[in-house]
C-alpha positions as CSV (number, residue, x, y, z in Angstrom):
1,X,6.0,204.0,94.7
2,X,2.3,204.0,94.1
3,X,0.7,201.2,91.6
4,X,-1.7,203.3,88.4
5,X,-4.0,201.9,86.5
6,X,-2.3,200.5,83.5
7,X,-5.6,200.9,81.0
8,X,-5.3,198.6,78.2
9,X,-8.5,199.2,76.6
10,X,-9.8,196.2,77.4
11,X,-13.5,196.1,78.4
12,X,-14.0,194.3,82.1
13,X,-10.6,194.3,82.5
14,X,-8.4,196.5,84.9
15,X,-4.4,196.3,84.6
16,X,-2.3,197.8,87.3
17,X,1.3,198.6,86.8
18,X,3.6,199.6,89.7
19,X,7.2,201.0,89.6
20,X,8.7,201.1,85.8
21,X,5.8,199.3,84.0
22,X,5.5,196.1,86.1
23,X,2.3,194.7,85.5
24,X,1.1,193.6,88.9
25,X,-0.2,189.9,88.4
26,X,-3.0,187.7,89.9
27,X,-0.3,186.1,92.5
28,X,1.3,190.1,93.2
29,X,-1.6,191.3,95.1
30,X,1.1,192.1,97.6
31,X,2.5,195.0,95.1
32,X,-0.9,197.2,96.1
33,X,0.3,198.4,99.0
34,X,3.4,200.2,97.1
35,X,7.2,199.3,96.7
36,X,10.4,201.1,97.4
37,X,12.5,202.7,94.4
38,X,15.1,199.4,95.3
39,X,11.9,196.9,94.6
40,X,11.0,198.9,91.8
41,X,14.5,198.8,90.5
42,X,14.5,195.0,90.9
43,X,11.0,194.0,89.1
44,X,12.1,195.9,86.3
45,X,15.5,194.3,86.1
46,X,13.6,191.0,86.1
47,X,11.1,192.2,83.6
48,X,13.7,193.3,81.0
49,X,15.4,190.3,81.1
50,X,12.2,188.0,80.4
51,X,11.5,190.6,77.5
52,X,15.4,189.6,76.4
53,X,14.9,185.8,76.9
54,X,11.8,185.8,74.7
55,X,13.8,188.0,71.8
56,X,16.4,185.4,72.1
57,X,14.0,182.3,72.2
58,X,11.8,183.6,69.2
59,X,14.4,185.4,66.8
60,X,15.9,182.8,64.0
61,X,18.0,184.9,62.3
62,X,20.7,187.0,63.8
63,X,20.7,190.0,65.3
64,X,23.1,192.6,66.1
65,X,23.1,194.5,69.9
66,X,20.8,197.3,69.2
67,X,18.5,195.2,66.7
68,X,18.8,193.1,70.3
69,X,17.8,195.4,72.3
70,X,15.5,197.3,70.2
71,X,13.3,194.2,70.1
72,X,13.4,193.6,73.9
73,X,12.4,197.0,74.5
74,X,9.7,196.7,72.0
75,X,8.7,192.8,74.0
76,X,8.9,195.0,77.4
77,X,6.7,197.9,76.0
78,X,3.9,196.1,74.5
79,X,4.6,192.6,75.7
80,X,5.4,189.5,74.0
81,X,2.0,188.6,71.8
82,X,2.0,191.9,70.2
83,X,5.7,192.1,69.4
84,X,5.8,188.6,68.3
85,X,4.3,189.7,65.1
86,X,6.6,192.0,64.5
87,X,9.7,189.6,65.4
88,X,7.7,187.0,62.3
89,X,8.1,190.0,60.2
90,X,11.5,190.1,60.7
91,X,11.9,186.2,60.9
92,X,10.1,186.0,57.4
93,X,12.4,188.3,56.1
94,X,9.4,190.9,55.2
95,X,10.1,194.6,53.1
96,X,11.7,196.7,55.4
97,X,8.8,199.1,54.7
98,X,6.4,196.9,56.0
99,X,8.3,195.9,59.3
100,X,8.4,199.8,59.6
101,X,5.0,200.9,59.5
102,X,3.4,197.7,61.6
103,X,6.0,198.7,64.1
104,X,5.0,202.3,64.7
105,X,1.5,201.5,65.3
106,X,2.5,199.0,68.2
107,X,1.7,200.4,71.8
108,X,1.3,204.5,70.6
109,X,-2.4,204.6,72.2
110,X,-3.4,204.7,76.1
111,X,-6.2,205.6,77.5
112,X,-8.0,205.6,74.4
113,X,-5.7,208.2,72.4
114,X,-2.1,208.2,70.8
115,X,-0.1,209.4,73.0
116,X,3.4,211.5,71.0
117,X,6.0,209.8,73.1
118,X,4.5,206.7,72.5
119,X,4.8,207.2,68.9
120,X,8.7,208.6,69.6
121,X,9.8,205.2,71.8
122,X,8.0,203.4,68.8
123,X,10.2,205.4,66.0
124,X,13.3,205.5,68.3
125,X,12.9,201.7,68.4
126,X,12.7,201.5,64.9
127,X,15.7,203.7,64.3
128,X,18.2,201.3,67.0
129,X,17.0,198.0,64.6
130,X,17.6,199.4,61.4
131,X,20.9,201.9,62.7
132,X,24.4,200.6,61.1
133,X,26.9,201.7,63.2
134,X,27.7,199.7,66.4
135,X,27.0,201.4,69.7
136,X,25.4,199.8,72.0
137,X,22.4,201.5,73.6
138,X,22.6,200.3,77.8
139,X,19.7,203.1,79.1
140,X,17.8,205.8,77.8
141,X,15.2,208.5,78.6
142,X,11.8,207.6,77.9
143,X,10.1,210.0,76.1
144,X,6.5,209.3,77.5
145,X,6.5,210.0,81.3
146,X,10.2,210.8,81.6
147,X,11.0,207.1,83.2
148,X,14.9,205.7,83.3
149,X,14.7,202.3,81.9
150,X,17.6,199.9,81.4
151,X,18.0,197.7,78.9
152,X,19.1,194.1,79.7
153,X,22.9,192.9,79.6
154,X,24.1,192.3,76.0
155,X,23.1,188.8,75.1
156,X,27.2,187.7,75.3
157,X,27.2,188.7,78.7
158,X,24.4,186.6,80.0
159,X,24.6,183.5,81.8
């Protein structure tokens, strides 16, 4: 699998991703050359469960599996910074309206427009949070790009 530019929007700054979304880091220069589907497979893995530690470490209030996993997915998306602010709306116990609309703006533009599947993970994501009944969600289609990403084992699995 080939790396792509990753374009942030960021002026002076050039993000590659590689596989499922990893973004290639300063001490990954290795990653340029390509990785197999298995390597792919792995970073992602890896990358989802970091999103999942961060849900778990900044979250104060409880959350059910998909509010769980809607919020990791929303972490791996768009990263931690950016979905922090949505996790303090949740943690301050903001409207529900509010949460809502900040939340669909997050991550919907690359490349310098808003891309519709963007805007569909962001609403699908939204839905899984604020859905009642209790399935758990373990993989899904992305919308944008058709990539399979798996969500991270439910928190009362984890080591």
């Amino acid at each position: 699998m080939p790396m792509f530019d990753d374009y942030a929007g960021t002026p002076d700054v050039i993000e590659y991703s590689i596989g499922y979304g990893h973004q290639i880091q300063p001490n990954e220069t290795y990653l340029y050359a390509g990785i197999t589907k298995v390597k792919a497979e792995e970073l992602l893995k890896s990358d989802v469960t970091k999103a999942g530690d961060y849900v778990e470490y900044y979250m104060k209030r409880g959350l059910n599996q998909k509010q769980y996993d809607a919020l990791t997915n929303l972490v791996y998306a768009v990263g931690a910074g950016n979905a922090s602010y949505i996790m303090k709306m949740i943690n301050d116990r903001e409207p529900k309206s509010k949460i809502k609309e900040a939340w669909k703006k997050f991550g919907t533009y690359w490349q310098g427009k808003q891309w519709p599947g963007l805007v569909k993970m962001r609403a699908t994501e939204i839905d899984w949070f604020y859905s009642i009944d209790a399935v758990d969600i373990a993989l899904y289609t992305a919308i944008a790009g058709g990539l399979l990403l798996l969500l991270t084992t439910p928190q009362n699995d984890r080591v």
